[in-house]
C-alpha positions as CSV (number, residue, x, y, z in Angstrom):
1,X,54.4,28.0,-5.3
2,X,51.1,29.5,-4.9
3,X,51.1,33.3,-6.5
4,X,47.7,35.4,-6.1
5,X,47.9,38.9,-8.3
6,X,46.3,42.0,-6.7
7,X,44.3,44.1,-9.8
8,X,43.4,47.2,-9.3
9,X,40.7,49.4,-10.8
10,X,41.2,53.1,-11.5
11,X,38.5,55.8,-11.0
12,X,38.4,59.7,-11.6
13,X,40.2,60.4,-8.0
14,X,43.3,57.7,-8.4
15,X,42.6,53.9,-7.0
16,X,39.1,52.6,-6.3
17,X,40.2,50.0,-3.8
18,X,36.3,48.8,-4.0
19,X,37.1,47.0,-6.8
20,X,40.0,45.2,-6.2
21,X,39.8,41.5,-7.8
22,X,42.0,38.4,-6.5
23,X,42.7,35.9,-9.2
24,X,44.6,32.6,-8.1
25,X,46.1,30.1,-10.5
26,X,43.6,28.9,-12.8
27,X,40.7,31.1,-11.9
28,X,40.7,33.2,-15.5
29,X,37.0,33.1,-15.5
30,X,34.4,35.3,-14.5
31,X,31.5,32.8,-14.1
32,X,31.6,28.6,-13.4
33,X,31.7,26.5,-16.7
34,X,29.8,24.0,-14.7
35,X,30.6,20.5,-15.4
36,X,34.3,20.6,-15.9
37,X,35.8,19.5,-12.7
38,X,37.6,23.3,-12.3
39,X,36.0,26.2,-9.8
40,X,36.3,28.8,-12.8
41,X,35.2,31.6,-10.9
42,X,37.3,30.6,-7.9
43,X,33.8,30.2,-5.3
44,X,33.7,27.1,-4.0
45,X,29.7,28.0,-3.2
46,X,29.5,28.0,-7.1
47,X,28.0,24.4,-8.0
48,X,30.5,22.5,-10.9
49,X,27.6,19.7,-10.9
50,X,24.2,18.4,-9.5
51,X,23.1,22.2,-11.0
52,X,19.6,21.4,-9.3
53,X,21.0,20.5,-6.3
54,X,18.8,17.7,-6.2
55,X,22.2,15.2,-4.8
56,X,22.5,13.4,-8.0
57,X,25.5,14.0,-10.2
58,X,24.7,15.1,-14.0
59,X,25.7,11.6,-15.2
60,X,22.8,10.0,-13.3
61,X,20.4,12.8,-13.8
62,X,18.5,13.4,-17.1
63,X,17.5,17.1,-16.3
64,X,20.1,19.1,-14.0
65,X,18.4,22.1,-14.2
66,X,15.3,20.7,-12.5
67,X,15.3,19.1,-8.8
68,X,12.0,17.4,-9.4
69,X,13.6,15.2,-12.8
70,X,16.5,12.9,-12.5
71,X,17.2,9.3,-11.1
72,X,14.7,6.3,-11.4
73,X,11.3,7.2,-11.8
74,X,9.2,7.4,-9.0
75,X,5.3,5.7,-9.7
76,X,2.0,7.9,-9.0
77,X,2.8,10.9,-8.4
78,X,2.7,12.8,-12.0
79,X,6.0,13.6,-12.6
80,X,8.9,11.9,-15.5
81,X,11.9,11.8,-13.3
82,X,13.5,9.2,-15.6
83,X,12.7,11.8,-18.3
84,X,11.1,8.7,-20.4
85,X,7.6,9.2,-21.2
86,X,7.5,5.1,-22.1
87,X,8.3,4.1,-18.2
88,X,4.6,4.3,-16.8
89,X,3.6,6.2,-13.8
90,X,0.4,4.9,-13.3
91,X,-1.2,1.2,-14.0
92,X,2.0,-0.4,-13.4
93,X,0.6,-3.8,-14.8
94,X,-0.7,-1.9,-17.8
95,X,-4.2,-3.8,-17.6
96,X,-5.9,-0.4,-18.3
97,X,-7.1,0.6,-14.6
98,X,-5.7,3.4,-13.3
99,X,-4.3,2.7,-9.5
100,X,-7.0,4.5,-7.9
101,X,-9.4,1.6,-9.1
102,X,-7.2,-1.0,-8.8
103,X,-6.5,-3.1,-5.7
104,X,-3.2,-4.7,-7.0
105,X,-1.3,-2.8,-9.5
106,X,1.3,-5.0,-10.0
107,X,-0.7,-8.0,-11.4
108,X,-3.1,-7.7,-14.6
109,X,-4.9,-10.5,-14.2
110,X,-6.2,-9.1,-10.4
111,X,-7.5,-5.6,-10.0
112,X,-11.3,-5.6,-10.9
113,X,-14.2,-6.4,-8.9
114,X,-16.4,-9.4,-8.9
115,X,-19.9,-10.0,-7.9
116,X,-21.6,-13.1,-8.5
117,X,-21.3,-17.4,-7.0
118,X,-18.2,-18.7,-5.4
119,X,-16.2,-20.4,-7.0
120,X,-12.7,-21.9,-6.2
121,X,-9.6,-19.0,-6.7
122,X,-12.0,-16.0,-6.6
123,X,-9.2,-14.3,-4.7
124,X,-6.2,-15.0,-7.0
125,X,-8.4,-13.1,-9.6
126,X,-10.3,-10.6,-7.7
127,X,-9.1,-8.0,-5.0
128,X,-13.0,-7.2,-4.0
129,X,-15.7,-9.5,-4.1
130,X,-19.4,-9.9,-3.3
131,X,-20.7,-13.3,-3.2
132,X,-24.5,-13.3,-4.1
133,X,-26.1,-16.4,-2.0
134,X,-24.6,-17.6,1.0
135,X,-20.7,-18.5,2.2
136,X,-20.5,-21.8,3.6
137,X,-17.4,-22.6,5.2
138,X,-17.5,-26.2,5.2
139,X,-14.3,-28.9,4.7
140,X,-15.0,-28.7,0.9
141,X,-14.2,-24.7,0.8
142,X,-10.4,-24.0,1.1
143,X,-9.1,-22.9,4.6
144,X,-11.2,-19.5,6.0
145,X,-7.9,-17.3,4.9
146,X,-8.6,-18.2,1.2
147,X,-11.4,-15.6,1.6
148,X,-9.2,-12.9,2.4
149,X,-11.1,-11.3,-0.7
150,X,-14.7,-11.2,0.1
151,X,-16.4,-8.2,2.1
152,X,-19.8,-8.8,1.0
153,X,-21.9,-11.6,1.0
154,X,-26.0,-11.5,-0.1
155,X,-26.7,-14.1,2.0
156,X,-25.6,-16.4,5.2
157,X,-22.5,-16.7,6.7
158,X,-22.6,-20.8,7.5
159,X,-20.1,-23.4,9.5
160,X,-21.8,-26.4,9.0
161,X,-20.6,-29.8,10.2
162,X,-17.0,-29.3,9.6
163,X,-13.7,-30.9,11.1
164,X,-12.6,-27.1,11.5
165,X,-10.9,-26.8,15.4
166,X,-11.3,-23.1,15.0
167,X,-12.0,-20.1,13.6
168,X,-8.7,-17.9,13.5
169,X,-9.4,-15.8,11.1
170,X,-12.1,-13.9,9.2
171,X,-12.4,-11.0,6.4
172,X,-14.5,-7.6,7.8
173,X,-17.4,-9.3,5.8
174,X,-20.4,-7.9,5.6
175,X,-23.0,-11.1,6.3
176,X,-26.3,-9.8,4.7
177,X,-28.1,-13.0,6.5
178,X,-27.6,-15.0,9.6
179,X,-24.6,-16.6,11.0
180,X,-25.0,-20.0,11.6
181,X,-22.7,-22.2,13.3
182,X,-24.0,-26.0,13.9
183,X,-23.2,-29.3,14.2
184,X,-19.3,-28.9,14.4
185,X,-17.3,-31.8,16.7
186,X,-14.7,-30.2,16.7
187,X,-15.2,-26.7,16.9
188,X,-13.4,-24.9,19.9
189,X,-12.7,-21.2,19.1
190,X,-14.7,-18.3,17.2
191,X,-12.7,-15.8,17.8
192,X,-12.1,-14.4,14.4
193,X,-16.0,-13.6,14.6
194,X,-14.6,-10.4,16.0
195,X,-13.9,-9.5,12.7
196,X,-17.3,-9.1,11.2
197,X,-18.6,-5.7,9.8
198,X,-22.2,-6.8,10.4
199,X,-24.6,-9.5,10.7
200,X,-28.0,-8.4,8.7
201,X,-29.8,-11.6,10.1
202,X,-30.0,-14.1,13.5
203,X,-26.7,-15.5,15.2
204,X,-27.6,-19.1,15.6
205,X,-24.4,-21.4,17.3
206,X,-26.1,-24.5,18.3
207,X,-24.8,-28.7,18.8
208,X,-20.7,-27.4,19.0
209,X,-20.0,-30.2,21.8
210,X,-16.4,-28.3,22.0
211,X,-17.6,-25.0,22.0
212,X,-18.3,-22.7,25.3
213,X,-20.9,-20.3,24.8
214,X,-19.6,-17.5,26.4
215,X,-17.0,-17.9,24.0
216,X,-19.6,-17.2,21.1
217,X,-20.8,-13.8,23.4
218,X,-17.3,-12.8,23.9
219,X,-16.3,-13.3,20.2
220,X,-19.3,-11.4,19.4
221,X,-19.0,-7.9,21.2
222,X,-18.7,-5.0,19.4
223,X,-19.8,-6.9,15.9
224,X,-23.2,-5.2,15.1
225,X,-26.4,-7.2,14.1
226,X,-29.7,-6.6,12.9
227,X,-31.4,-10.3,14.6
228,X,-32.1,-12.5,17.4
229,X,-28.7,-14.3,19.0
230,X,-29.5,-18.1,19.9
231,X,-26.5,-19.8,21.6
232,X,-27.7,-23.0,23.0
233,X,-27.0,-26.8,23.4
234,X,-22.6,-26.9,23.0
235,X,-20.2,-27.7,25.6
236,X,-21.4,-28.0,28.4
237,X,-19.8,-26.1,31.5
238,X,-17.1,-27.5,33.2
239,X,-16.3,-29.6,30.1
C-alpha cells in the first residue's frame, strides 16, 4: 500500500497552505544523493547519474561533473577525456611531429618530407616528396601508382620505350621540365595526364604507333604549361 503524508506549515494567521510538502515512501531527503540508485528528493528531473549529462554513466566516465571529460579519448582536439594525461592527443606515432606537420600520424617511420634522387620505396618512407632531376617512368620504375608520393619534380617528366599499355594514373605533380612521351609500342592511353598540376617545359609525344593524338590533346586540356606542344608521328588515323 502506497501512503503519501500531507505536512503542513504554520504561519502567524493559522495554515500557510503555500508550503505544503508531499513525502512518499522513501523520499526523507531534501536533495538527490546522486549515485545511489534512489530519487531522494522524490523529482524524477533530479539526475541519480551521468551528473554531466554527457550520456555516459559514472562508471564509464572519469569526470561526471564535466560533459567535455569521460569515455575514450578523442585525438586532436586539446582535451583529456580519458582523464590520462599518458594517452597522447597529438603525434599518435610519437615520432616527435606534431599532426599538423605530419602526413601520416599513425606510422613513425612516414611523416617527414624528402627532397633529393629517386630511389626505390620513397613513398613507404615519405608522405611528400620532390625529386631533384628528372622522373622517368620506364619498365625498371615500379608501376606509375608507386609515385602516389611525389608532387614535385626539378626536372622532366619522361615515358621512354616502355611495355606500359597506358597511363591510368598520375600524382598532381608538378613537372618543372618537359613531358616527353616516345618510342612506346605499346602505348594506347594518357589519360591520367589530366592529372598534372603543370608542365614548366615542351609536351613532346612522338613514335607511339598505338597512340591517337587527339588522345594526347584531349588528355591534356585544362593541364597548364609554360612550352611548345609537339604531337607528331603515332598511330596513324583510322588505325
Amino acid at each position: 500500500m502506497s501512503l503519501t503524508f500531507l505536512f503542513f506549515a504554520c504561519g502567524p494567521s493559522g495554515l500557510d497552505f503555500s508550503r505544503i510538502l508531499l513525502l512518499e515512501p522513501g523520499c526523507d531527503k531534501a536533495s538527490e544523493w546522486p549515485y545511489n540508485g534512489q530519487d531522494d528528493d522524490c523529482n524524477p528531473a533530479t539526475a541519480d547519474d551521468d551528473l554531466d549529462g554527457d550520456g555516459l554513466l559514472v562508471a564509464g566516465d572519469c569526470d561526471d561533473q564535466d560533459p567535455e571529460r569521460g569515455g575514450p579519448e578523442l585525438p586532436y582536439d586539446n582535451i583529456d577525456q580519458d582523464c590520462d594525461r599518458a594517452t597522447p592527443d597529438d603525434d599518435l606515432d610519437k615520432d616527435g611531429i606534431p599532426a599538423a606537420d605530419d602526413c601520416d600520424d599513425l606510422h613513425p617511420h612516414r611523416g617527414r618530407s624528402y627532397t633529393g634522387g629517386y630511389r626505390p620505396g620513397l613513398c613507404a618512407d615519405y608522405c611528400e616528396v620532390s625529386l631533384l632531376g628528372d622522373l622517368v617512368l620506364g619498365d625498371a620504375q615500379p608501376p606509375v601508382e608507386g609515385f602516389y608520393c611525389v608532387g614535385v619534380t626539378s626536372g622532366a617528366l619522361v615515358v621512354e620505350d616502355t611495355t606500359r599499355v597506358r597511363l591510368g594514373w598520375l600524382p598532381a605533380l608538378w613537372v618543372s621540365g618537359d613531358l616527353i612521351i616516345r618510342d612506346n609500342p605499346s602505348l594506347s592511353s594518357v589519360v591520367a595526364l589530366g592529372s598534372l598540376a603543370w608542365i614548366g617545359g615542351d609536351v613532346v609525344v612522338t613514335g607511339n604507333p598505338r597512340l591517337f593524338d587527339a588522345e594526347v590533346v584531349r588528355a591534356l586540356q585544362g593541364v597548364p604549361r609554360g612550352g611548345e606542344l609537339y604531337v607528331a608521328d603515332n598511330a596513324p588515323d583510322g588505325i
